[in-house]
C-alpha positions in Angstrom: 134.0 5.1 117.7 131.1 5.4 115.0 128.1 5.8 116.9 125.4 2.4 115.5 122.5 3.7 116.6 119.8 3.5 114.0 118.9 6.7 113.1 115.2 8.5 111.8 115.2 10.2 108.8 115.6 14.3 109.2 113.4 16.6 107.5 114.4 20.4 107.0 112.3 23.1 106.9 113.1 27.0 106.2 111.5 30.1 106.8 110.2 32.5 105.1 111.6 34.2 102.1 114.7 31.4 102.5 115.9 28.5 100.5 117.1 25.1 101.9 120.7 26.3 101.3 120.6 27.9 105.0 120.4 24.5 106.1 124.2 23.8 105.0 126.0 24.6 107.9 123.3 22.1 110.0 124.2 19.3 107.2 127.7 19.6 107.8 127.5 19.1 111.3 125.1 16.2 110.8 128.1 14.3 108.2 130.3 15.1 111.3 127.8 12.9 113.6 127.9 10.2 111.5 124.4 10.6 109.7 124.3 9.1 106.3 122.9 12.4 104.0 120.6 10.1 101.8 118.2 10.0 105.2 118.6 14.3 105.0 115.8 15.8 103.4 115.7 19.3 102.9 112.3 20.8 102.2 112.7 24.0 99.6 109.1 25.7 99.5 107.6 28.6 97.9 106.5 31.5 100.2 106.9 34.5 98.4 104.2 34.0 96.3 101.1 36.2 97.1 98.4 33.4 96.1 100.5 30.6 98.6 99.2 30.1 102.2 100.5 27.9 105.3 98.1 25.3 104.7 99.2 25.2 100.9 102.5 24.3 102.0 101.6 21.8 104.6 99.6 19.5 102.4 102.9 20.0 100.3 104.9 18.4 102.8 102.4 15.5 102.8 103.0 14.9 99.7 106.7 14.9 99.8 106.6 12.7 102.8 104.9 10.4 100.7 107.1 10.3 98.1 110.5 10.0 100.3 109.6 8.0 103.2 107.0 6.2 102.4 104.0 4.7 104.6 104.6 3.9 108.5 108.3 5.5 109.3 109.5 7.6 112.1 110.8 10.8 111.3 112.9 14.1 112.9 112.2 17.3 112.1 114.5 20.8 112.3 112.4 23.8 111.6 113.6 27.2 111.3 111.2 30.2 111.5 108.1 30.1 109.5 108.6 26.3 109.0 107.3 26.0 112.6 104.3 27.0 111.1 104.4 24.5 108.5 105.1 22.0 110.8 102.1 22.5 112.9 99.5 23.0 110.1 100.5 19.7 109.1 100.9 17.7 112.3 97.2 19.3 112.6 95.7 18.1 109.5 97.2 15.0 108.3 99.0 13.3 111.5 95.6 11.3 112.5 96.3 9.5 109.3 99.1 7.9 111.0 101.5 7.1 107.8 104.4 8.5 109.5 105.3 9.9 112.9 107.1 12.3 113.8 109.3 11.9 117.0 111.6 14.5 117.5 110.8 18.2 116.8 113.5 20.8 116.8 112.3 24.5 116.5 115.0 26.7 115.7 114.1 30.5 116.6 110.6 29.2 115.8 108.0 31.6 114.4 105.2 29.6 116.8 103.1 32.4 117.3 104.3 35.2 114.9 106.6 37.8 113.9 106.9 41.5 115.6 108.0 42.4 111.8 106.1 40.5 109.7 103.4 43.5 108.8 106.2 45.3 107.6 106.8 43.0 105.0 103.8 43.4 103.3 105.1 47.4 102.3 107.1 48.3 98.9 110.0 48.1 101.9 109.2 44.2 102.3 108.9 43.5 98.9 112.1 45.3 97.8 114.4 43.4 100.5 112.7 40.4 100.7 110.6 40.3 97.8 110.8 37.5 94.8 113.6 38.9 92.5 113.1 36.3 89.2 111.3 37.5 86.5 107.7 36.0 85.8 104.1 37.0 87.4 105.4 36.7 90.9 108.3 39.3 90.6 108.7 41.1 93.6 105.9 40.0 95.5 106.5 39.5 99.0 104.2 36.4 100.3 100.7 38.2 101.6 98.9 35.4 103.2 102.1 33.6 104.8 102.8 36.8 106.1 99.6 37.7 107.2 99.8 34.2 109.1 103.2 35.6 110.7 101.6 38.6 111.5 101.8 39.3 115.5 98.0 38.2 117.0 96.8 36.6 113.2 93.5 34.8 112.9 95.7 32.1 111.7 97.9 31.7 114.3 94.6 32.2 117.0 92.6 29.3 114.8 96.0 26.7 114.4 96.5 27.3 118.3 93.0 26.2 119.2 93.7 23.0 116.6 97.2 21.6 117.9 97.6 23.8 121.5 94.3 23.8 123.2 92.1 20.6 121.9 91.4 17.5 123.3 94.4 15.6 121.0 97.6 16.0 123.0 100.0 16.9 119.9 103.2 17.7 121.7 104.2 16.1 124.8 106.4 12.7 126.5 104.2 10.2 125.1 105.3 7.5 122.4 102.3 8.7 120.2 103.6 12.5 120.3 107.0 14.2 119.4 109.4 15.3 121.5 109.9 19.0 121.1 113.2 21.1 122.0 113.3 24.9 121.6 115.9 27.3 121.3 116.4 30.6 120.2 119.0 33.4 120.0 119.3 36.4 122.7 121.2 38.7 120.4 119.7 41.4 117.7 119.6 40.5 114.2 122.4 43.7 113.5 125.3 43.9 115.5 125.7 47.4 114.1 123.6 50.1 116.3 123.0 51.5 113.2 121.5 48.9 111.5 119.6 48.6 114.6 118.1 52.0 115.0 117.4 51.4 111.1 115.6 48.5 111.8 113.9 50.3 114.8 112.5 53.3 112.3 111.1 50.6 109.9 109.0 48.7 112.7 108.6 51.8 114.3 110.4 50.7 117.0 113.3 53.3 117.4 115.5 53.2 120.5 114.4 49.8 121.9 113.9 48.0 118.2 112.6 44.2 119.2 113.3 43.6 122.9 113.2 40.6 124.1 113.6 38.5 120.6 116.4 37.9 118.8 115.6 40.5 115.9 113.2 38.6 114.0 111.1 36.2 116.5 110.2 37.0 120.3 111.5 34.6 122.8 107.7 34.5 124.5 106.2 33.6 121.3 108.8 30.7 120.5 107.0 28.3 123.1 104.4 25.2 122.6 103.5 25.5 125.9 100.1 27.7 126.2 96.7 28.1 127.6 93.8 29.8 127.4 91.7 32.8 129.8 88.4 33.3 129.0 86.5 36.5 130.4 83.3 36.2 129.8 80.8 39.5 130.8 77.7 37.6 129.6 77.7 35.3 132.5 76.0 36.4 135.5 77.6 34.8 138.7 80.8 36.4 139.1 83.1 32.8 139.3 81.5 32.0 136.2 83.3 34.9 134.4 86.6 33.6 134.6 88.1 30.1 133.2 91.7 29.3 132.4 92.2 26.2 130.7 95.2 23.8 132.0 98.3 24.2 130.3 98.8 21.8 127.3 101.7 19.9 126.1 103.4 20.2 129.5 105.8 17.8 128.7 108.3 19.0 126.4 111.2 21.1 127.4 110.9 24.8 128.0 112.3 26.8 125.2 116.3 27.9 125.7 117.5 30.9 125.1 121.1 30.7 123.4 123.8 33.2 124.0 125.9 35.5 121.1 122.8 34.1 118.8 120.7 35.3 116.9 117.7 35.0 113.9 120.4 34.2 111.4 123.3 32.7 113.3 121.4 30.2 115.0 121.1 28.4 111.2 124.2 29.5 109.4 126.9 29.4 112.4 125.8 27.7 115.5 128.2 27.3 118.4 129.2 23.5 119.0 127.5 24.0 122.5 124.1 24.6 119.9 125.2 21.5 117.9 125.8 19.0 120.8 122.8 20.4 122.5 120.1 19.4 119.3 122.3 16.1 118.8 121.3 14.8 122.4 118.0 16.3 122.1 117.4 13.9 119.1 118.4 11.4 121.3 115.9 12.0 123.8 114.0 8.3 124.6 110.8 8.3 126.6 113.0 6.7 129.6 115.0 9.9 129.9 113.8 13.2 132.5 112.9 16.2 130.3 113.5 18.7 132.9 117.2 17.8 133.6 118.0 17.7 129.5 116.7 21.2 130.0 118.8 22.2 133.1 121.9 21.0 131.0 121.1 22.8 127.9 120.5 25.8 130.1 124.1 25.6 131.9 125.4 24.5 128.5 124.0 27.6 126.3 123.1 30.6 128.4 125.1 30.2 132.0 125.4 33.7 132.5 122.2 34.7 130.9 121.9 38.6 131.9 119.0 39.3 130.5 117.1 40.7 133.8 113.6 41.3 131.8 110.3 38.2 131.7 108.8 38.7 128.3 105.5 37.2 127.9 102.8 37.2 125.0 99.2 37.8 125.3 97.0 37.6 122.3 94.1 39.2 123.0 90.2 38.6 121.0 87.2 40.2 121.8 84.0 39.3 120.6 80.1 39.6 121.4 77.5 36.8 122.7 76.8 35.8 119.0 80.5 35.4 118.4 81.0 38.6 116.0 84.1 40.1 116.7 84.6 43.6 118.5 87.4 45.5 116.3 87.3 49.0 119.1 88.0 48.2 122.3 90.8 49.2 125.0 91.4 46.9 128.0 93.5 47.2 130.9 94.9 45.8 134.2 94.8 46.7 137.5 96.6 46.4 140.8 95.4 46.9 144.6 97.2 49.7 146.2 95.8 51.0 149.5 92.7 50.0 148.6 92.9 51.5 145.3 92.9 50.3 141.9 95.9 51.3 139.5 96.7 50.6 136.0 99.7 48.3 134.9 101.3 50.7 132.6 103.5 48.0 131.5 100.4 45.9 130.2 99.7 48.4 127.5 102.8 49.7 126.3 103.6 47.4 123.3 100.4 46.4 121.6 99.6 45.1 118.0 96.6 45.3 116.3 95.8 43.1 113.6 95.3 44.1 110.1 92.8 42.0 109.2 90.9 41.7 112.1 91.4 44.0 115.3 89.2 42.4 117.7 92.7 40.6 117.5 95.5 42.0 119.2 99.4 41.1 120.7 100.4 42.6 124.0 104.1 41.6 124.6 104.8 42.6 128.2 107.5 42.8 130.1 106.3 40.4 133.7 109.3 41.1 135.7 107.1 43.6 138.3 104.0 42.3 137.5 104.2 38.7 138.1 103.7 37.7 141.6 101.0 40.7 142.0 98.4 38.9 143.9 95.5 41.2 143.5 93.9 41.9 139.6 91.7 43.4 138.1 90.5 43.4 134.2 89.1 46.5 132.4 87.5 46.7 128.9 85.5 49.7 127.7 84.3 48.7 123.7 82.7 50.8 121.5 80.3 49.7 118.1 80.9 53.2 116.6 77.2 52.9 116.4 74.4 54.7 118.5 72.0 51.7 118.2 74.4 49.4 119.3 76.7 49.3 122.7 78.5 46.3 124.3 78.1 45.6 127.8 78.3 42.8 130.8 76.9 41.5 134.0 78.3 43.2 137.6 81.2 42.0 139.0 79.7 41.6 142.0 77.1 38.9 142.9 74.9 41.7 145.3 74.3 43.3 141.6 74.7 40.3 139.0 71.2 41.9 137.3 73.0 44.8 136.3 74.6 44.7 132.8 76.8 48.0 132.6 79.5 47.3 134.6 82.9 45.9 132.1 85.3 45.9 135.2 86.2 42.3 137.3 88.6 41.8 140.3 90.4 38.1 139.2 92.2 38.1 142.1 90.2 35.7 143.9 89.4 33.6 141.6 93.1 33.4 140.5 93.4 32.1 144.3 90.9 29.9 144.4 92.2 28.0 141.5 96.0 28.2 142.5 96.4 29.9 139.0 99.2 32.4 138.1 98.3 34.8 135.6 101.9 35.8 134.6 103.9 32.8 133.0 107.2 34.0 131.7 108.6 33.1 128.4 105.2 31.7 127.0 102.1 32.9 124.7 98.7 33.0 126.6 95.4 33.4 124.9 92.7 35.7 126.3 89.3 35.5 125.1 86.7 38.3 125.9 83.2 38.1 125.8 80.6 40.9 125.6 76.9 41.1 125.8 75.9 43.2 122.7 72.6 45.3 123.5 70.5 47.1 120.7 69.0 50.4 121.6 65.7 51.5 121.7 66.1 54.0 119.2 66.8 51.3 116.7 63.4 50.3 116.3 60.0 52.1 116.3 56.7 51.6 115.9 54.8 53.9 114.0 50.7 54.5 114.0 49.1 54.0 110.9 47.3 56.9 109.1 46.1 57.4 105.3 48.9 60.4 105.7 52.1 59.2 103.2 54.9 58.1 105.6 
């Protein structure tokens, strides 16, 4: 029996370097659930042009909402990839208006926080395989700044997070003013082929273990809407006033899924029909109806046997000074208590992206599964200006020596149980900001006694 439930209007957005044909295999599958196409809208945007940005293309999807749905309707929304991105920018920007709403949001191996190959794409490599092939100024370039937003620990992605993430405005969540957001993506590698693999490995210099933990083109920890925010700041004197973790936002849409024999590409152009019936109810999803057990269900329904024994999670990592100038040379570390000794995570460090643009901004993707119910921690920076006039430091860890301003070491672990905070959160993106007294040196300045002498 046709199902009579009225239904929203579905918007489609693609990733990059793709067309709103990838969408075809989702619009048959929609005909087969008895949605009328005319209320399908498939969104075909320009990203591989070097002058278009993310914010370019969201007030573009403004427009076009305009123009196909009018003022004041409800809508659904199935992103893929970098149309996540999109997504965000414009929920950020032009929701408050309050023309339409979106209430369902359905990220598809969503780029939320990046792209472990994006800064690859930016090479003669990126723009030969991915790059514009059609004839006219634009011929083979590859997208710069949309890239540079997908790029792993981006200013963009860092400035968009503190916009729809971490504000005051709740964005994402159970309420009837918010959308309803369901995530899934695939556990499989792009290439089936190993050799395509270890190809794809020697690109992203990444040979022998590629993209771990994504499914070849997204990470599964940096798929999630669900974040916070650390801040360590060394300015501050009294050692509980170092540390402050913001609660987690948007805590009430459903953790991300992870979906089995999946992956980057599949997800969009052959989804099981466990996928299908699993996005269908999820845009049924009503305010009356318990998040956590559509989750549970998805889970049993997509990834029963998941063997995947590893806990990715994302940090994205920005230091800056006490007048908010950012640090580009720095190394940080964590610590663990072992017979009353402190020793280095070695997993913390071992997969770390710096930034192009900006490398007081950096991606550590870390593998939790040893680390995360550690009870004691310690944090470790040593920064350098590259400059002997200039040197970064902090206040003591300790309260006995809070006057001293050399020490760049502090034990969390307390504070971490004070609160009733974990530090390690599996399967999520956390923010760390770092903040560092910057001290000018004596020798920067001097006075000089005036004589009649020439200088």
């Amino acid at each position: 029996m046709p199902d009579a439930t009225p239904k929203n209007p579905v918007v489609m957005l693609h990733g990059y370097s793709d067309t709103g044909n990838s969408f075809q295999a989702w619009i048959k599958k929609f005909e087969e659930n008895n949605y009328d196409v005319k209320i399908i809208h498939i969104c075909k945007y320009v990203s591989l042009s070097n002058e278009i940005n993310i914010e370019d293309i969201a007030e573009g999807l403004d427009q076009a909402l305009a123009e196909k749905l009018g003022n004041n309707r409800t809508f659904d929304a199935i992103v893929h990839s970098t149309g996540m991105l999109v997504i965000r920018a414009w929920l950020a920007k032009y929701s408050s208006q309050g023309y339409y709403r979106l209430q369902h949001l359905i990220g598809l191996a969503p780029a939320t926080f990046g792209s472990p190959i994006a800064h690859k794409g930016r090479s003669f490599l990126g723009a030969l395989f991915k790059g514009n092939r059609e004839w006219g100024p634009d011929f083979l370039e590859a997208g710069t700044r949309i890239l540079d937003a997908l790029e792993l620990g981006s200013k963009f992605s860092w400035d968009l997070a503190h916009k729809d993430l971490l504000g005051e405005t709740t964005f994402y969540g159970s309420g009837s003013d918010t959308p309803f957001v369901f995530t899934f993506c695939g556990t499989q590698q792009f290439f089936q082929s190993p050799l395509l693999n270890n190809f794809v490995g020697r690109i992203t210099n990444r040979v022998g273990v590629p993209l771990d933990g994504t499914d070849g083109v997204v990470r599964w920890a940096g798929c999630e809407l669900r974040t916070r925010k650390i801040t360590i700041d060394f300015t501050k004197q009294q050692p509980e006033d170092k540390l402050s973790i913001s609660p987690w936002k948007n805590s009430g849409i459903a953790h991300a899924v992870r979906v089995k024999d999946h992956n980057h590409g599949k997800i969009m152009g052959d989804p099981s029909l466990d996928l299908v019936e699993s996005v269908f109810q999820a845009l049924k999803f009503t305010s009356e109806q318990d998040i956590n057990l559509w989750h549970q269900t998805a889970l049993k329904r997509l990834s029963p046997n998941d063997s995947e024994n590893a806990e990715w999670q994302q940090f994205i990592i920005r230091a800056i000074d006490d007048n908010d100038e950012p640090i580009p040379d720095y190394y940080i570390e964590l610590a663990t208590s072992q017979n009353n000794q402190w020793k280095r995570i070695e997993d913390f460090g071992v997969d770390v992206h710096v930034y192009a643009q900006d490398k007081s901004l950096r991606c550590f993707h870390v593998d939790i599964t040893k680390t995360k119910n550690l009870q004691d921690l310690q944090i470790r920076i040593v920064a350098s200006s590259n400059s002997e006039y200039v040197r970064y430091a902090g206040y003591a860890s300790s309260a006995e020596n809070s006057d001293s301003i050399t020490d760049l070491e502090l034990d969390i672990s307390h504070i971490l149980q004070q609160k009733d905070i974990r530090f390690f959160y599996p399967f999520t993106t956390t923010l760390v900001e770092i903040r560092l007294k910057r001290q000018t040196r004596k020798q920067l300045l001097q006075f000089m006694a005036f004589t009649k002498s020439k200088f």
